[in-house]
Backbone as CSV, one residue per row, in Angstrom:
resi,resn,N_x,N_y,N_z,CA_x,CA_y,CA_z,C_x,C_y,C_z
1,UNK,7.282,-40.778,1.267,6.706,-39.446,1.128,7.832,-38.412,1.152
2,UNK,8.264,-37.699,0.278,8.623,-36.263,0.252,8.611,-35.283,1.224
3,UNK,9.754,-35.264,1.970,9.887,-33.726,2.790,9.262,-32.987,2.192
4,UNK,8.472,-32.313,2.882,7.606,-30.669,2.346,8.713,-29.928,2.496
5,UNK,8.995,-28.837,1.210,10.261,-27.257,1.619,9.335,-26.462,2.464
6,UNK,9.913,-25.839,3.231,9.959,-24.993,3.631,9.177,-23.624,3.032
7,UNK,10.144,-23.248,2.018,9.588,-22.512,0.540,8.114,-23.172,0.225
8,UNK,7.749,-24.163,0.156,6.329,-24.587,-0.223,5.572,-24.275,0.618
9,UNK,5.893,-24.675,1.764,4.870,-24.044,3.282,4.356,-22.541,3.214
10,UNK,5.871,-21.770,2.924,5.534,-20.490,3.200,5.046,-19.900,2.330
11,UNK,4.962,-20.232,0.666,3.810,-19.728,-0.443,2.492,-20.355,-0.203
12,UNK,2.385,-21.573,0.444,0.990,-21.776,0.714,0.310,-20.695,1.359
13,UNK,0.915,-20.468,2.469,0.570,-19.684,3.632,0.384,-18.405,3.073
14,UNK,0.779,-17.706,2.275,1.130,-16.368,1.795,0.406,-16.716,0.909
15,UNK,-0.355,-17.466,0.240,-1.798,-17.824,-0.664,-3.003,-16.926,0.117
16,UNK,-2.559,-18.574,0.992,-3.894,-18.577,1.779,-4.248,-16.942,2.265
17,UNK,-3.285,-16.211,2.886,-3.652,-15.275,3.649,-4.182,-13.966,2.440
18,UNK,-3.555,-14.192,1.506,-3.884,-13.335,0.081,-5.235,-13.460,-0.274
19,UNK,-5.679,-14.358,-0.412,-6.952,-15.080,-0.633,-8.502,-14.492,0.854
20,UNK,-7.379,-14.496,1.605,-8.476,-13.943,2.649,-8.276,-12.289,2.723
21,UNK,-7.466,-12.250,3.108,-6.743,-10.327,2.459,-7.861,-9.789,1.370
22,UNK,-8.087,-10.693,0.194,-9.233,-9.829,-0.746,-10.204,-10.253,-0.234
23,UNK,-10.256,-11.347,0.000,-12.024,-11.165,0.582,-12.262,-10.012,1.533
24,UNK,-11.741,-9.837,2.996,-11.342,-8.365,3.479,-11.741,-7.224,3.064
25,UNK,-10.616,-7.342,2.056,-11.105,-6.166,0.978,-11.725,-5.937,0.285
26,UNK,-12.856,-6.907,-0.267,-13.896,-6.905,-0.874,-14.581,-6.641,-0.246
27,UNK,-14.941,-7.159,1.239,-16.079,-6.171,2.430,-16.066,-5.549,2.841
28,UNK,-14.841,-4.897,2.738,-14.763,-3.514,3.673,-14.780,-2.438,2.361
29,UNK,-14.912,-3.194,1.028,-15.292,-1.757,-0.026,-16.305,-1.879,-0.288
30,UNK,-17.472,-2.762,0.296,-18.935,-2.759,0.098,-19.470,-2.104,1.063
31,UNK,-18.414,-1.382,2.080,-18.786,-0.393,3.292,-18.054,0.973,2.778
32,UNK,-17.384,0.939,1.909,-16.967,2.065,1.263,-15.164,2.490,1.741
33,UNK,-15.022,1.681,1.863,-13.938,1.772,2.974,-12.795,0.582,1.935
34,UNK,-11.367,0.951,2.314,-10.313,-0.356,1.522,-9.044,-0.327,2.104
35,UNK,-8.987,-1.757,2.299,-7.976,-1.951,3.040,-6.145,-1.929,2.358
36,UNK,-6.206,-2.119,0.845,-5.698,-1.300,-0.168,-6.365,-1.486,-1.235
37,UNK,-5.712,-0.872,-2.243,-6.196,-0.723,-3.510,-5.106,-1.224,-4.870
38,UNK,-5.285,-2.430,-4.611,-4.888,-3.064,-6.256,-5.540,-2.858,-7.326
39,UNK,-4.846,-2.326,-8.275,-5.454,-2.142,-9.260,-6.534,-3.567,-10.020
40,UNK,-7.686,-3.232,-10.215,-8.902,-4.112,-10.620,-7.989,-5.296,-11.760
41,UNK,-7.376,-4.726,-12.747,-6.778,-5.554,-13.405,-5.416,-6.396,-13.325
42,UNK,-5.340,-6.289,-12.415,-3.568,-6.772,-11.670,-3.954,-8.210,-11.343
43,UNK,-3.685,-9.121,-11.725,-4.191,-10.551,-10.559,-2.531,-10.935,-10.180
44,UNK,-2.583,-11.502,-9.267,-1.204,-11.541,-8.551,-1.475,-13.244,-8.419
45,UNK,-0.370,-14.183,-8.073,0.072,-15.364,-8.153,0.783,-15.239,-6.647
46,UNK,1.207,-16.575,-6.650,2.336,-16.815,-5.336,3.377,-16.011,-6.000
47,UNK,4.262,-16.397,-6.856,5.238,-15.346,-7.066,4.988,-13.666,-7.167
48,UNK,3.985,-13.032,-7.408,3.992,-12.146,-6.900,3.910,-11.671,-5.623
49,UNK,3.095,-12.342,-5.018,3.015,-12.280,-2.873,4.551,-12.278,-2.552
50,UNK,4.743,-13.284,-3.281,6.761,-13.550,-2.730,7.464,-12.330,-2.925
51,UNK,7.115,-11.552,-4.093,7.873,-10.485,-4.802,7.560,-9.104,-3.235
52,UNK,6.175,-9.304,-3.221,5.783,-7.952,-2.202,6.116,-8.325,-1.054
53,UNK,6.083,-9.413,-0.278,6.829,-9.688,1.030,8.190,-9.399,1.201
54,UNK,8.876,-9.950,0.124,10.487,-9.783,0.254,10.596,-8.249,0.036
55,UNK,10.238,-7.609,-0.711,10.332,-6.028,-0.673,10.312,-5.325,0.320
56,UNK,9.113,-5.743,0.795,8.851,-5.211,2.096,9.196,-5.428,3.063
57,UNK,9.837,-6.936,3.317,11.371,-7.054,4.375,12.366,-6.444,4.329
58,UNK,12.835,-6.044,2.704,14.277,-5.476,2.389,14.116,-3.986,2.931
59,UNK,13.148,-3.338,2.907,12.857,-1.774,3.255,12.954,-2.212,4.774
60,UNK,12.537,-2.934,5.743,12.266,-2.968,6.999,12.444,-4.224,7.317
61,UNK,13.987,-3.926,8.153,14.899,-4.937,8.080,14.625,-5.005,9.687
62,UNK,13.698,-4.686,10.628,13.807,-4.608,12.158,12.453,-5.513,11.882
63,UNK,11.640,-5.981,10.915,10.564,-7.040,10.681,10.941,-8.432,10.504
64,UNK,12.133,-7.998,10.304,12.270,-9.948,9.661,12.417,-10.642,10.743
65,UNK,12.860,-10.207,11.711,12.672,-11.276,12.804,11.346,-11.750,13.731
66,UNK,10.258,-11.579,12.684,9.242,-11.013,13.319,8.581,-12.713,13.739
67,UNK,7.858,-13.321,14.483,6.928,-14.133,14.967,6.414,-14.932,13.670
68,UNK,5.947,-16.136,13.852,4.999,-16.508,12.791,3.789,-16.403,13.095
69,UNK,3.430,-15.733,14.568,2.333,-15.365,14.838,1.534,-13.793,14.006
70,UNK,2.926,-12.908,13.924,2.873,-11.609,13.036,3.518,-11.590,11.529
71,UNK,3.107,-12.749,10.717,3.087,-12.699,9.949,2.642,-12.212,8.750
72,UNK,1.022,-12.778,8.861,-0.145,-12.245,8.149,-0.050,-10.738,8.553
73,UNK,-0.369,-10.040,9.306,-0.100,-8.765,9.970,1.073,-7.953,9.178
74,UNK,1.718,-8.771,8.832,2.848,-7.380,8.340,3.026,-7.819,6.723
75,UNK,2.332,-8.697,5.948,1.852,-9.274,4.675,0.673,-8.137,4.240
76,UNK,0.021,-8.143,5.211,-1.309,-6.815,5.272,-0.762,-5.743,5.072
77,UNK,0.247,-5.429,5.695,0.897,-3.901,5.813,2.045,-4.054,4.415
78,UNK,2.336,-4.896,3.783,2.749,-4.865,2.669,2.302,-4.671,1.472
79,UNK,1.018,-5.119,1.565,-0.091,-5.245,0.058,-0.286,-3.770,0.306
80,UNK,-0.749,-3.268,1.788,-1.206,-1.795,1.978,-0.419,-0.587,1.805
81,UNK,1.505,-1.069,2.011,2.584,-0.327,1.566,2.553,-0.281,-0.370
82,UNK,2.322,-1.538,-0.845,2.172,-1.503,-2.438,1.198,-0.999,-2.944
83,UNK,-0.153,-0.929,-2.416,-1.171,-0.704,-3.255,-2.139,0.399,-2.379
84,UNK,-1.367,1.804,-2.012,-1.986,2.577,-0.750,-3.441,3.011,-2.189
85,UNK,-4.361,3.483,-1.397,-5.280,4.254,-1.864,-5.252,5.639,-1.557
């Protein structure tokens, strides 16, 4: 069996949490309310999640050492730094 990368783990993970991130945001805009606002026609991939995480490390360089517990948490505050409403 194949070592799993590292890199594979962490686009799974940065899927997964994307994947729940819109659902999120799909219920909290059926309350009128959004947690950001991607444009309706944008669909994003793992390489794009990769693209907005790393951005958003390079601006805020006192995050990267952050927990894998505060991960998702500051992935949230990235989609919400890219796509404010």
């Amino acid at each position: 069996m194949d070592a799993v990368r590292t890199d594979d783990v962490a686009a799974a993970i940065l899927s997964s949490a994307a994947r729940a991130f819109d659902w999120s945001n799909t219920l909290a805009q059926t309350n009128g309310h959004s947690l950001y606002c991607q444009p309706v026609n944008l669909r994003l991939g793992q390489k794009e999640y990769i693209a907005i995480m790393e951005s958003y490390l390079v601006d805020r360089p006192q995050v990267r050492s952050m927990s894998a517990n505060d991960f998702q948490f500051h992935f949230l505050n990235a989609l919400m730094d890219r796509f404010p409403c």
